[in-house]
MARMITI-481975 format. One record per residue: x, y, z of N, C-alpha, C in turn. Coordinates in pm, whole numbers, padded with zeros to 5 digits, always signed. Example, Ala and Ser with C-alpha at 12.3 -4.5 7.8 and 13.67 -1.06 7.14 Angstrom:
+01319-00569+00780+01230-00450+00780+01320-00330+00780;+01285-00225+00708+01367-00106+00714+01290+00003+00787;
***
This chain:
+02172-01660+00851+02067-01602+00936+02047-01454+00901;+02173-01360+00914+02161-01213+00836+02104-01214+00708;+02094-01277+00621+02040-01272+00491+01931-01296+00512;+01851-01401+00522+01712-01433+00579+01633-01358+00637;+01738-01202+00769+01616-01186+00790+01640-01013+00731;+01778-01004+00622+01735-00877+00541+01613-00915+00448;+01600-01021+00386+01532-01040+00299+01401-01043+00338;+01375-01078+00487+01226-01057+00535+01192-00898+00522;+01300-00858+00567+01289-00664+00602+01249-00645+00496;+01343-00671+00340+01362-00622+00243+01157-00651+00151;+01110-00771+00225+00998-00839+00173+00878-00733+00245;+00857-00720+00390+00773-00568+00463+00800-00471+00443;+00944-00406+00394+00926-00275+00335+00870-00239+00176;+00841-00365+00074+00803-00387+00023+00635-00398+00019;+00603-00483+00064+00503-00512+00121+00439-00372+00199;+00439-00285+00261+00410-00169+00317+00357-00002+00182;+00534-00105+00118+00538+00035+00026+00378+00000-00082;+00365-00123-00127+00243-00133-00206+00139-00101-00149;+00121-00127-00012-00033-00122+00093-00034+00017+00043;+00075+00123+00073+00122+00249+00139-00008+00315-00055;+00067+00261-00108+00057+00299-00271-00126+00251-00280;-00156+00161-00242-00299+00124-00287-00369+00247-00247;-00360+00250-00044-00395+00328-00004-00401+00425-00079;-00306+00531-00106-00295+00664-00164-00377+00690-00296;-00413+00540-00383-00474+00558-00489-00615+00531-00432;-00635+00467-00375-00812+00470-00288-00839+00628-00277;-00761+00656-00199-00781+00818-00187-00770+00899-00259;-00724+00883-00403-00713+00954-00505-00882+00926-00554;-00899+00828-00601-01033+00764-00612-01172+00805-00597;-01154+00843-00459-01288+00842-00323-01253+01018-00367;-01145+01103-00385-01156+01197-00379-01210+01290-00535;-01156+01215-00633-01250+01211-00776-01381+01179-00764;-01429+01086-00729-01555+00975-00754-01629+01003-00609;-01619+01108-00520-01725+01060-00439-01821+00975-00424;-01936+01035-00502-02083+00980-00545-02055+00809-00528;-01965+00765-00609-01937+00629-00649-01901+00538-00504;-01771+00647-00406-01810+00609-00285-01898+00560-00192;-02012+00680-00211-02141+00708-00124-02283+00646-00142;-02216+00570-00272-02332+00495-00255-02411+00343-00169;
***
């Protein structure tokens, strides 16, 4: 049961850290490329 549910933890902190990472590159993105945004 302890393993199962490190491995869930271990799977959402994972899971977070990529969202976390997309995010940050959207915003890298939108902050280069406005225009490309705004359209």
């Amino acid at each position: 049961m302890l393993k199962i549910q490190q491995m869930r933890f271990a799977a959402c902190m994972a899971t977070s850290l990529e969202v976390g990472i997309f995010i940050w590159n959207m915003k890298n993105v939108a902050a280069i490329h406005p225009l490309r945004i705004r359209k």
